[in-house]
Structure formats: structure tokens, C-alpha cells
Backbone as CSV, one residue per row, in Angstrom:
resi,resn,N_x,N_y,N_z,CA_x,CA_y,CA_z,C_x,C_y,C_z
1,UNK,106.664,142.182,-8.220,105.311,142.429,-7.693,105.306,143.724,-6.888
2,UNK,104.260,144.284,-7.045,103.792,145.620,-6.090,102.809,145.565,-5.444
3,UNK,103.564,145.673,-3.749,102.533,145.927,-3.085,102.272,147.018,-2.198
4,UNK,101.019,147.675,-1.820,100.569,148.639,-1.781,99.645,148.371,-0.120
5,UNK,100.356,148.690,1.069,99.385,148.199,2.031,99.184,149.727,2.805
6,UNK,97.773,149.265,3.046,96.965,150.474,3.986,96.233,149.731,5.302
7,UNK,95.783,150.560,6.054,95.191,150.071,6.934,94.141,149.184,6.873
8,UNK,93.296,149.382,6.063,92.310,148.045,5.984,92.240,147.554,4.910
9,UNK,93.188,147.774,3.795,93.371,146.957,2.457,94.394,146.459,1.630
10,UNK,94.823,145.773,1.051,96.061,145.465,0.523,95.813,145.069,-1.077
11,UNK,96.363,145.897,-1.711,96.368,146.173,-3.326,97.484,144.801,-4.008
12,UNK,97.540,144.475,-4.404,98.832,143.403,-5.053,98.385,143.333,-6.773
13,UNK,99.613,143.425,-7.588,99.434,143.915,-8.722,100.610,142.345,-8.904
14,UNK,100.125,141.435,-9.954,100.754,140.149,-10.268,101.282,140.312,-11.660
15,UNK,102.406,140.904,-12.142,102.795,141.508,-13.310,102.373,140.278,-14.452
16,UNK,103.327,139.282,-13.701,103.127,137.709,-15.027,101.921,137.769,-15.874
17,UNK,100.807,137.412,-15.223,99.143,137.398,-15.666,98.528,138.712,-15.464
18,UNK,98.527,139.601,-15.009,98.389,141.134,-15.559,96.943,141.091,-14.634
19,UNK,96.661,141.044,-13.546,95.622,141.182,-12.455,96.003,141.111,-11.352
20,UNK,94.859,142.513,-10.804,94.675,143.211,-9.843,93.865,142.201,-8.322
21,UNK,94.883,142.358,-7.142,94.409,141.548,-5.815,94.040,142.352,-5.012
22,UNK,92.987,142.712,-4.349,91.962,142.958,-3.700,91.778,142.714,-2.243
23,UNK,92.113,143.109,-1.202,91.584,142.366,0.071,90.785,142.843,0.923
24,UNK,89.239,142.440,0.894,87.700,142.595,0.862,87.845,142.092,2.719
25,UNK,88.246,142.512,3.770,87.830,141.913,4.909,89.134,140.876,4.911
26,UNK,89.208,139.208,5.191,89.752,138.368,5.177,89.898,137.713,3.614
27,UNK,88.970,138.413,2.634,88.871,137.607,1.356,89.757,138.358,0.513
28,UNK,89.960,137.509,-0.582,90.279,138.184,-1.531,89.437,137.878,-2.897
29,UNK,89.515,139.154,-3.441,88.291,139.687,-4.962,89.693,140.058,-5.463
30,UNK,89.485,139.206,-6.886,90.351,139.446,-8.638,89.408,140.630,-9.484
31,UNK,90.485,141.172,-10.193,90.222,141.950,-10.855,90.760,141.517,-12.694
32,UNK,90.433,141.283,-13.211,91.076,140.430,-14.097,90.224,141.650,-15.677
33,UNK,92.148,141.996,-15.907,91.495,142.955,-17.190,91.623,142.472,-18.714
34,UNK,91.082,143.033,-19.463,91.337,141.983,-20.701,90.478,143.521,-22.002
35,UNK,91.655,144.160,-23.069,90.973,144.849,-24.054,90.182,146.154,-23.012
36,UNK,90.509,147.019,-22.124,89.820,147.647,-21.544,88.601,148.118,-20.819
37,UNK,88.269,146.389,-20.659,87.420,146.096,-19.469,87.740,145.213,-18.299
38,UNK,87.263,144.593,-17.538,87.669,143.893,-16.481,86.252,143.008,-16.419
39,UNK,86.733,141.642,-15.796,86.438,140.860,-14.873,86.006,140.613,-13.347
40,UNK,85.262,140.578,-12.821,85.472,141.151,-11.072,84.978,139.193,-10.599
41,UNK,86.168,138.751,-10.114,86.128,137.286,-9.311,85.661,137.444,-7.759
42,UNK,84.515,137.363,-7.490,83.807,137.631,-5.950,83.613,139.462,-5.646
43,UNK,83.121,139.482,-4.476,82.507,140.681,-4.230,82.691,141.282,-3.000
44,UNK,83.557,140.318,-2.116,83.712,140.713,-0.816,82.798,140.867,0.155
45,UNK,83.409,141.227,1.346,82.271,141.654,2.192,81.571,142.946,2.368
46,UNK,80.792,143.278,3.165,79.772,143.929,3.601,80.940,145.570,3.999
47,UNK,80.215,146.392,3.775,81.225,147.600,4.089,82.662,147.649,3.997
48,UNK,83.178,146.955,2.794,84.076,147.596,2.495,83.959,147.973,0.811
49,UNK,82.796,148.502,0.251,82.547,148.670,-0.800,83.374,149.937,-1.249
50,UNK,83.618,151.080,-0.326,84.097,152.043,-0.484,85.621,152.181,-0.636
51,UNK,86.044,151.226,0.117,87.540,150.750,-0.155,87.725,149.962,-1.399
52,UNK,86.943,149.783,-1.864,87.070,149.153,-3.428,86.868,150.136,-4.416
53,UNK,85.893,150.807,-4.163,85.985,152.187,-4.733,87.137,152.773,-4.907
54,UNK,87.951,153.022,-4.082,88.937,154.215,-3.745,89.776,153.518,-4.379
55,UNK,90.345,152.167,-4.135,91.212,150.804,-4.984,91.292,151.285,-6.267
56,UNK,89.988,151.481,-6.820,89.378,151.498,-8.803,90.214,153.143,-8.875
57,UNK,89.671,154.426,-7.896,90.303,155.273,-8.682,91.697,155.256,-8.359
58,UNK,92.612,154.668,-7.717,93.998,154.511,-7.591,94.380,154.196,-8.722
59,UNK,93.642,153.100,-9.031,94.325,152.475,-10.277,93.891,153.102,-11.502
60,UNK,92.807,154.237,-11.678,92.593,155.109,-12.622,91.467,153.982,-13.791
61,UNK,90.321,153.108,-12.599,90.015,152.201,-12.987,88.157,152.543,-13.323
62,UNK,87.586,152.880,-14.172,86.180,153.161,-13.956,85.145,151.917,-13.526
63,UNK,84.646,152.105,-12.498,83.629,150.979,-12.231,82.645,151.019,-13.253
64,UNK,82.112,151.340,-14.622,81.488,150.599,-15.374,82.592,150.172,-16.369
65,UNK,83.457,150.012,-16.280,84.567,149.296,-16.946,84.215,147.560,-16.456
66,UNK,83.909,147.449,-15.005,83.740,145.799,-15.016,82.357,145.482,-15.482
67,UNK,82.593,144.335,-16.476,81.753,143.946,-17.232,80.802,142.695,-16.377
68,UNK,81.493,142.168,-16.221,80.952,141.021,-15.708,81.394,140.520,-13.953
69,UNK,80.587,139.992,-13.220,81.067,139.769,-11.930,81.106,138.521,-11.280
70,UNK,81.811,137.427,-11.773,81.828,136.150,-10.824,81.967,135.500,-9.335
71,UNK,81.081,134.807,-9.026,80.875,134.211,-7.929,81.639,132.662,-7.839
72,UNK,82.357,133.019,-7.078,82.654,131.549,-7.153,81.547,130.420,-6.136
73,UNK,81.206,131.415,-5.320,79.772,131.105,-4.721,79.378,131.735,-3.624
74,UNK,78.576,131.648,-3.429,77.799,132.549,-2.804,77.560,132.847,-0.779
75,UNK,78.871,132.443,-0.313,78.617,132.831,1.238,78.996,134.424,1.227
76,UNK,78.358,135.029,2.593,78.390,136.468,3.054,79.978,136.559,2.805
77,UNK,81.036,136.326,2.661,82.443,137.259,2.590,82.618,137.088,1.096
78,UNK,81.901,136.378,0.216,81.869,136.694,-1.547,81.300,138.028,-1.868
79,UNK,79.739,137.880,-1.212,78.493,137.987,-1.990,78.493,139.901,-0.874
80,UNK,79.026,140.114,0.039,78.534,141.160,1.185,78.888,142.831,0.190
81,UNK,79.557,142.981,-0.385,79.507,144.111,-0.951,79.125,144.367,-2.774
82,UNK,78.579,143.058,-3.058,78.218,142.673,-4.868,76.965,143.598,-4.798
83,UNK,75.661,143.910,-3.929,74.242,144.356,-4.661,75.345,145.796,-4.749
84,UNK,75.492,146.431,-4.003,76.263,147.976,-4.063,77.542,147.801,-5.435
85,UNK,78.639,147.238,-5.447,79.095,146.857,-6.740,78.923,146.861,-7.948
86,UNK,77.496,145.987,-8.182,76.685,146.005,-8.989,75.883,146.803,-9.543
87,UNK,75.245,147.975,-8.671,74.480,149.144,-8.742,75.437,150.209,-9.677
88,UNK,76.831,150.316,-8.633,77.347,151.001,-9.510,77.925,150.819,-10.584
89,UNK,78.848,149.455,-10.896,78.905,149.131,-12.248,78.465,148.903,-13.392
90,UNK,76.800,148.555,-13.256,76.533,147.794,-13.930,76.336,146.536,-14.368
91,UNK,77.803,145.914,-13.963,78.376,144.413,-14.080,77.245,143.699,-14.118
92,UNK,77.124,142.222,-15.106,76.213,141.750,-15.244,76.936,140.657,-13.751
93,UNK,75.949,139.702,-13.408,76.558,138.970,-12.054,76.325,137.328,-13.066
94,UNK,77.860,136.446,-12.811,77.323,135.004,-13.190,77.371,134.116,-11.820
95,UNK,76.944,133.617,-12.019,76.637,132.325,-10.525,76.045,131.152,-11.177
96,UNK,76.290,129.793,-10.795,76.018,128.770,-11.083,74.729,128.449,-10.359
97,UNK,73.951,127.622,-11.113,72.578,127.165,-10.985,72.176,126.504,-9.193
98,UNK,73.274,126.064,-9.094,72.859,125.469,-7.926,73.025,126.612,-6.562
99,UNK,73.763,127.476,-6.872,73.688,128.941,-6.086,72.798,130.135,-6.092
100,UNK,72.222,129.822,-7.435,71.210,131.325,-7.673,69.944,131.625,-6.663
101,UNK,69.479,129.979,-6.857,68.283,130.804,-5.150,69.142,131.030,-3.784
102,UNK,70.215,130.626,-3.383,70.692,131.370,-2.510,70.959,132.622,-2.373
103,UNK,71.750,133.237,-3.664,71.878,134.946,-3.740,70.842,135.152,-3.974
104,UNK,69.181,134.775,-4.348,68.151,135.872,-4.372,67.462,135.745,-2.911
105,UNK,67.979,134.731,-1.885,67.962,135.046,-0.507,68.647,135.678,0.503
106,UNK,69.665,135.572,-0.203,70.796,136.421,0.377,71.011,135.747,1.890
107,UNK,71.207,134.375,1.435,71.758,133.649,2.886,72.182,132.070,1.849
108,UNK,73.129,131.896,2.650,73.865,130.583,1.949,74.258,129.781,3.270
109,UNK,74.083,128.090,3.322,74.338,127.881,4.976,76.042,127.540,4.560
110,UNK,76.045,127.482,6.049,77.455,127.332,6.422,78.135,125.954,6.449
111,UNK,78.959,125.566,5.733,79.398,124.250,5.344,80.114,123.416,6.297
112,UNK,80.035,121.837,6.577,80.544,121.343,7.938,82.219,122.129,7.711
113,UNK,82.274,122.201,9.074,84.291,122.448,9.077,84.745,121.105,9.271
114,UNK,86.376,120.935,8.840,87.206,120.267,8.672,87.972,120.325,9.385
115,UNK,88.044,120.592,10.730,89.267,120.478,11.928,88.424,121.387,13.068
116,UNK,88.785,120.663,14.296,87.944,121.133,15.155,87.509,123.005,15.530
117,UNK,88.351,123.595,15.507,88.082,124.956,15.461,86.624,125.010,14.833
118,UNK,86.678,125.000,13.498,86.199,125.385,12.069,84.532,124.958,12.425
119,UNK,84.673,123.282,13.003,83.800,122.586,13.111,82.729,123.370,13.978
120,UNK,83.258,124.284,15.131,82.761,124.441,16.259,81.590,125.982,15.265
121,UNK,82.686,126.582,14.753,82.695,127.837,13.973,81.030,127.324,13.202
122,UNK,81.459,126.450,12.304,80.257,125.782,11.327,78.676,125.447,12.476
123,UNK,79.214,124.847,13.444,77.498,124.205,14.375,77.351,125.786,14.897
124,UNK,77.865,126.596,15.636,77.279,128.297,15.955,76.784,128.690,14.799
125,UNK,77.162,128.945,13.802,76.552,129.385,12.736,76.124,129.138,11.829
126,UNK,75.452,127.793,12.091,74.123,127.270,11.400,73.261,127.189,12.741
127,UNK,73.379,127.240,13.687,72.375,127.009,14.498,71.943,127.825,15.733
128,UNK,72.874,129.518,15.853,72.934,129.924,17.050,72.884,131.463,16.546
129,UNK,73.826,131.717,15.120,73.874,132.669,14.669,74.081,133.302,13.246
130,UNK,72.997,132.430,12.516,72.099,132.496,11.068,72.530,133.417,10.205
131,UNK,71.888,134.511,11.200,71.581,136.017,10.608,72.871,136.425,10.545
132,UNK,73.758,136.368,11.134,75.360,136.826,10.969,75.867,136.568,9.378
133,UNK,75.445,135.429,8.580,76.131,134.577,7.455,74.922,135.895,5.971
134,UNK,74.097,136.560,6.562,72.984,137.431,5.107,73.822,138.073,4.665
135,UNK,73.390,138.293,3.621,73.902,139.710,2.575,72.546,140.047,2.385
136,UNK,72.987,141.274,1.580,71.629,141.807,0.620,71.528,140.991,-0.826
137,UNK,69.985,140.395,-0.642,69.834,139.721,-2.108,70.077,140.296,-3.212
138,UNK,70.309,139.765,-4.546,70.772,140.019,-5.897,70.207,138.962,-6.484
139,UNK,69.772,139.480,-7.753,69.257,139.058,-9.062,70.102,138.430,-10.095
140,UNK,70.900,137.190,-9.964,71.794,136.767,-11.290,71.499,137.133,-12.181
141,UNK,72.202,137.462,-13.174,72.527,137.967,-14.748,71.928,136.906,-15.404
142,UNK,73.395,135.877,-15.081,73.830,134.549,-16.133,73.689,133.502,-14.705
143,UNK,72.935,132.685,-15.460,73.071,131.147,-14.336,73.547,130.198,-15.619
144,UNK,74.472,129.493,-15.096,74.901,128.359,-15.871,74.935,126.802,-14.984
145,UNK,75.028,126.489,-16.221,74.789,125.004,-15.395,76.498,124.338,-15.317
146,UNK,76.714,122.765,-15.539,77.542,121.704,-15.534,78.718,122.519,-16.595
147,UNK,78.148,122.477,-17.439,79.239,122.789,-19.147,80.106,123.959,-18.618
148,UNK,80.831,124.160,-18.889,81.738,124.794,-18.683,81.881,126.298,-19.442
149,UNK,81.381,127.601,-18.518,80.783,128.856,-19.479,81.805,129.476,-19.869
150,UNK,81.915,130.469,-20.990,82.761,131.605,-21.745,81.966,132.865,-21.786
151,UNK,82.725,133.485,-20.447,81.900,135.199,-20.530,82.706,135.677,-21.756
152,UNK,82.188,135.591,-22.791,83.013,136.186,-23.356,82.758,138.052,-23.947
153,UNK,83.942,138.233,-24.132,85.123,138.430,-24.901,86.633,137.928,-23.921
154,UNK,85.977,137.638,-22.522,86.977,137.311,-22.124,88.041,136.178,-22.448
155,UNK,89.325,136.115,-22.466,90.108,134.631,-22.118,89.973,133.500,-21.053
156,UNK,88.865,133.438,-20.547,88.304,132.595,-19.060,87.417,131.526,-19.764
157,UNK,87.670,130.547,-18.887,86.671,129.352,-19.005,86.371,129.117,-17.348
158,UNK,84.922,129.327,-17.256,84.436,128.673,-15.990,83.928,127.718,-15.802
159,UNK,84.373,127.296,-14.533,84.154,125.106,-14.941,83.599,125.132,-13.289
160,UNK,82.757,123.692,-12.905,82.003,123.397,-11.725,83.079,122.609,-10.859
161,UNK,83.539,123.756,-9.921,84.096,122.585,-8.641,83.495,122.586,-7.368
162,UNK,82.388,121.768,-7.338,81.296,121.830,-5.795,82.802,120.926,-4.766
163,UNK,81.948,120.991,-3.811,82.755,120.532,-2.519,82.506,121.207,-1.750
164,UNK,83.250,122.539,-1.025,82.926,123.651,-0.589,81.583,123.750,-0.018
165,UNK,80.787,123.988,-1.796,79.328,124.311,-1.767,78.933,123.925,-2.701
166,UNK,77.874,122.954,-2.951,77.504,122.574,-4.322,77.573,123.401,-5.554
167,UNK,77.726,124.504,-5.600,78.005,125.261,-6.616,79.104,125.681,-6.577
168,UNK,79.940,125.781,-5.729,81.225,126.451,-5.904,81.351,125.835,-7.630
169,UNK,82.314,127.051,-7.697,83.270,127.047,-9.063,84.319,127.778,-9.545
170,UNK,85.076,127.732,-10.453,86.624,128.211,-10.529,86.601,128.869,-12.010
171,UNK,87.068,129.378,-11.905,87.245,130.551,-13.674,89.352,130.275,-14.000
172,UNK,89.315,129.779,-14.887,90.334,129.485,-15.246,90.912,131.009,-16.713
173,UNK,92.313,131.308,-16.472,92.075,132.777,-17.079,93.736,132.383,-17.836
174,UNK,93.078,132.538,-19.220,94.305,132.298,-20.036,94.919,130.876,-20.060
175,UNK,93.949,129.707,-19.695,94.697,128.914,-19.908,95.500,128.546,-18.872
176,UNK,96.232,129.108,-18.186,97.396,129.465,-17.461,97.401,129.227,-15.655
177,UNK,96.369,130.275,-15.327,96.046,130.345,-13.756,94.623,130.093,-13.419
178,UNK,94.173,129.657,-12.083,92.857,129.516,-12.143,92.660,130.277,-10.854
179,UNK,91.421,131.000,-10.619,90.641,131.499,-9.616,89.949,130.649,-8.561
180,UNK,89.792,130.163,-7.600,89.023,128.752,-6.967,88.829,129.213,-5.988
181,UNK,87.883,130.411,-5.861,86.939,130.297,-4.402,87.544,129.942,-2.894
182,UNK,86.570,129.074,-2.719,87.224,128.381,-1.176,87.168,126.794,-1.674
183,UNK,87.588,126.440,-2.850,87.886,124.914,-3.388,88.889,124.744,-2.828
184,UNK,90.034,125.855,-2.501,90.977,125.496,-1.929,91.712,126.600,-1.111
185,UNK,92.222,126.415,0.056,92.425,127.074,1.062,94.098,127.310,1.123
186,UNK,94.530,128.942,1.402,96.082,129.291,0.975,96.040,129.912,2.492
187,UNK,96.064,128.970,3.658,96.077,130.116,4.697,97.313,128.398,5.639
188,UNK,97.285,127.506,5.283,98.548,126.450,5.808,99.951,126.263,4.587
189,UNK,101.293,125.858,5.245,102.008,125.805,4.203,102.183,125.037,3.785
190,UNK,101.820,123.919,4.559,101.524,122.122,3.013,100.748,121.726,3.173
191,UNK,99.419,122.336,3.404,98.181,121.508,2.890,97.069,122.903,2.599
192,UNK,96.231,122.727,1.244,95.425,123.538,1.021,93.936,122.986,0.833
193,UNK,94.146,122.197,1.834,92.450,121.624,2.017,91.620,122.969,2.722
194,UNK,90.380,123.098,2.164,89.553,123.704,2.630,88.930,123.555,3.940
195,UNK,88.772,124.687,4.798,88.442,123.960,6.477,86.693,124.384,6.358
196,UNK,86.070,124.401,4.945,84.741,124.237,5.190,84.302,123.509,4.583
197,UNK,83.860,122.737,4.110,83.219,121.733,3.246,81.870,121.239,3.374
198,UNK,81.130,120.958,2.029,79.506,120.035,2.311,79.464,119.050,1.602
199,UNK,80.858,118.506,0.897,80.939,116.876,0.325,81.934,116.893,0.361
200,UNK,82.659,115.472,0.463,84.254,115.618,0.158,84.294,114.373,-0.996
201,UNK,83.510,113.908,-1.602,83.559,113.084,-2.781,83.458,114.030,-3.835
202,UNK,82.318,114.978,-4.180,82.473,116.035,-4.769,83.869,117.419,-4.807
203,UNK,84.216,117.203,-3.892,85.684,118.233,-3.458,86.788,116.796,-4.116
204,UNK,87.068,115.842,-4.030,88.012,115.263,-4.438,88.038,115.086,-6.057
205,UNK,86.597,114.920,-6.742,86.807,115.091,-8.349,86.916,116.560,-8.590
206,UNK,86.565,117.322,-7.726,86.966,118.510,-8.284,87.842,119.302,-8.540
207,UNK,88.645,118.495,-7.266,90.820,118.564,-7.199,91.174,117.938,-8.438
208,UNK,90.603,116.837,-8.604,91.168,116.360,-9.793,90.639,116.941,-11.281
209,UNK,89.768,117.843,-11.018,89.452,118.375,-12.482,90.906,119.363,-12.331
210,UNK,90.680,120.291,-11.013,91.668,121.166,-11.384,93.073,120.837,-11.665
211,UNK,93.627,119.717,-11.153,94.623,119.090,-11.314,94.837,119.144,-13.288
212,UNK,93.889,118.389,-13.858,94.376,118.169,-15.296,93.747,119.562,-16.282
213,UNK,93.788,120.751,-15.633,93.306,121.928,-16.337,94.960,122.511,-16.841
214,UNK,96.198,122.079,-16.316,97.065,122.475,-16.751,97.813,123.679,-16.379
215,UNK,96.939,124.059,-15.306,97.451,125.230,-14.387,98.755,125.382,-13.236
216,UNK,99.600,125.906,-13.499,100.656,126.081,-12.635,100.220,126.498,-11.169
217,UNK,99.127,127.633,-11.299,99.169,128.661,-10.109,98.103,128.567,-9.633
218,UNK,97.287,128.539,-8.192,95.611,128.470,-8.201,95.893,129.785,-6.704
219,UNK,94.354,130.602,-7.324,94.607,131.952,-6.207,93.331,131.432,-5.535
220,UNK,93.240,131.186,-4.065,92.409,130.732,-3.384,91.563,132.301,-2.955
221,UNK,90.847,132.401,-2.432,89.557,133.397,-1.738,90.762,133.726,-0.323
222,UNK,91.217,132.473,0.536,91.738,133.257,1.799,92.973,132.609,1.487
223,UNK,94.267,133.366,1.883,95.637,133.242,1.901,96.586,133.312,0.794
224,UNK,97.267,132.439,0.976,98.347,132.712,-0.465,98.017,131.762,-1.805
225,UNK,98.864,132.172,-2.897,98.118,131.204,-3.649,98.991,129.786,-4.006
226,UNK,98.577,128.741,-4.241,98.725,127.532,-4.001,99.477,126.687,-5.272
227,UNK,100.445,126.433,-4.967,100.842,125.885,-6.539,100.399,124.404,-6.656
228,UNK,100.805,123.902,-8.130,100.467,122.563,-8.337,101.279,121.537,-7.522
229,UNK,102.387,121.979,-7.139,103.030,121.051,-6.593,102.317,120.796,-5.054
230,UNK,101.568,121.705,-4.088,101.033,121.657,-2.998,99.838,120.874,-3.322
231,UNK,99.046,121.092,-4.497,97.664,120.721,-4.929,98.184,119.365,-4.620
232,UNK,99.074,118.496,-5.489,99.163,117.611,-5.507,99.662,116.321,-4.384
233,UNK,100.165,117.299,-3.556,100.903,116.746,-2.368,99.479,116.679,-1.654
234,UNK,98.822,117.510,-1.272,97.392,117.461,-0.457,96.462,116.669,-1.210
235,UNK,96.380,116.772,-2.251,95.441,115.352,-2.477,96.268,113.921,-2.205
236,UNK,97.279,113.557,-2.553,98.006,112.375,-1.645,97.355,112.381,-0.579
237,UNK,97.643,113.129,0.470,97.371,113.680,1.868,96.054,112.988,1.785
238,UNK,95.035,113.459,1.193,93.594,113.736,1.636,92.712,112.731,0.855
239,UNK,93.112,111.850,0.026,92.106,111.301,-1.092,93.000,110.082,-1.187
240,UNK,94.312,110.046,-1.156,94.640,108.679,-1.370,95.423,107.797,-0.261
């Protein structure tokens, strides 16, 4: 692996599966190439559009090269640098049905937390400091529903894992690895429960979808990425 760190960004190049890691603020945005276009998994936050810029010509990468731009859903550290993204790429944007009037408001609420910190984090900012959580609205491309979509020409299947956020969802790439938002959290070292959530009956079938997708590797939005063997130990943990 190569990594490439600067002051406010960190490049990571994953030779195995052949995509580009991104770090947008605290998040991380996939770059996922396929036949000489790309994939773009989230959008990051708010002003650091230009550092993504500079990222693309490092890598000798043209921003209308990304074709398409997935959401795994739609809070301000996905959605904060996608309308600018978008402008310049082109990229068509997909988001799931139950997210699309949120990105054409460009506010998504903030999901209960899961351990007291988080919790405290979640009641301020649904109720004290709103306006902190906006982006600039955007116009979805593609809204899909339940079924499970194929941007294609790509090798990806995107499938519905709410919990998180009723729309959250995960893009599975090659079969192989999957992309999952904030379905699941890479920032503890044996447990990758998410510390935001707005169902946890919906978050537990959705562990278990990802569970039988056959995936070795899952790259979460914040921290490291999470193998099956952790997936599985934390749902013990958390569901049974």
C-alpha cells in the first residue's frame, strides 16, 4: 500500500481492489475505477473540494472521468463538497429514495447517538445547532428504491442498509469488498457499531445482509476498514 500524507489530506492507494482513499475532513470518499472512468463513493465535506481537486491531478485523474457519484446517504460530511463536485464533473449523483428530499434540502437530521458522548453530540444538534448539519442542495440523477441498483458499466451492486439513516446504503464492488457509509463504524478495535443511529432493528438486518454478501473487507466512511471477522464478533456483541 501507498501512502501519501499532507497536511490536510491523506491519499491511500489499495493495490488488491485497485481504488483510490480520499480523506474529505474526518470522512472518507472512494474513488473506484473501472475501463477508464471512475466511481466517486460520497462527497465529503464542505471546503475541501479543492483538495480533491489537486488529489485528481496527482493522480493524473480528469474530473469528468467520474461518471457517477454515490451517496451512501446524505448527512453534511457525505453530501458538503458533492453540488461543487458535481458542477465540475458532471457525475450523474445516485441516492436512495428515502434520502432524495433530504439532498434537495440540503439538511438531513442527526441520528440518536449510541454512547454517551455521541448522544450529547446528537440532542445539540438537532436542537441547538441545526444549521451547522446544511449543505448546499442537489438535484439526484438516479433515485432507487429497495432492489438492489447496477450503475452500470460498472462491477458494483448497490443494496439498502438503513439503520444509520433510513436510506443509508452500501455499494458492493466486484463481488469482493463493500463500501458502507456509516452502517458501520472503523474508528474502535473490536467493535464497529455505529455511534449514530435512527433504528437498530433496521441496522441489525442490515448487518446481516452484509454479513451473507460474501465480502471479506467493509471500508466504513470514518476509520479503518473492518473485516468480517470484527463484523461478526460485533453483531454477537450487539444483536445476540
Amino acid at each position: 500500500m501507498r501512502i501519501i500524507a499532507e497536511k490536510e489530506r491523506k491519499i491511500m492507494v489499495e493495490p488488491r481492489h485497485e481504488f483510490l482513499t480520499f480523506r474529505s475532513g474526518m470522512t472518507h470518499i472512494y474513488l473506484l475505477p473501472y475501463d477508464d472512468n471512475f466511481l466517486l463513493v460520497d462527497a465529503g465535506v464542505r471546503k475541501k473540494e479543492a483538495a480533491f481537486f489537486s488529489f485528481l491531478t496527482k493522480q493524473n485523474i480528469v474530473p469528468d472521468r467520474i461518471r457517477f457519484i454515490f451517496l451512501t446517504h446524505t448527512h453534511y460530511d457525505h453530501t458538503g463538497g458533492l453540488s461543487l463536485i458535481k458542477e465540475v464533473s458532471h457525475a450523474r449523483v445516485i441516492v436512495h429514495e428515502k434520502e432524495a428530499d433530504y439532498l434537495r434540502k440540503g439538511m438531513t437530521p442527526v441520528p440518536k447517538g449510541t454512547r454517551a458522548s455521541t448522544k450529547v453530540v446528537s440532542f445539540l444538534g438537532r436542537y441547538f445547532f441545526k444549521k451547522m448539519g446544511n449543505y448546499t442542495p442537489v438535484e439526484p440523477d438516479i433515485i432507487w428504491n429497495d432492489e438492489p441498483y447496477h450503475p452500470d458499466p460498472f462491477p458494483a451492486t448497490i443494496i439498502h442498509t438503513p439503520g444509520h439513516t433510513m436510506g443509508s446504503s452500501s455499494l458492493i464492488w466486484k463481488d469482493a469488498v463493500a463500501f458502507v457509509g456509516d452502517t458501520l463504524f472503523g474508528l474502535e478495535k473490536e467493535d464497529c457499531y455505529p455511534w449514530f443511529i435512527t433504528d437498530e432493528e433496521s441496522l441489525k438486518k442490515s448487518w446481516e445482509k452484509l454479513l451473507n454478501t460474501g465480502c471479506e473487507q467493509f471500508y466504513p466512511a470514518h476509520g479503518r476498514p473492518v473485516s468480517i471477522k470484527l463484523l461478526e464478533s460485533s453483531y454477537q456483541k450487539h444483536f445476540k
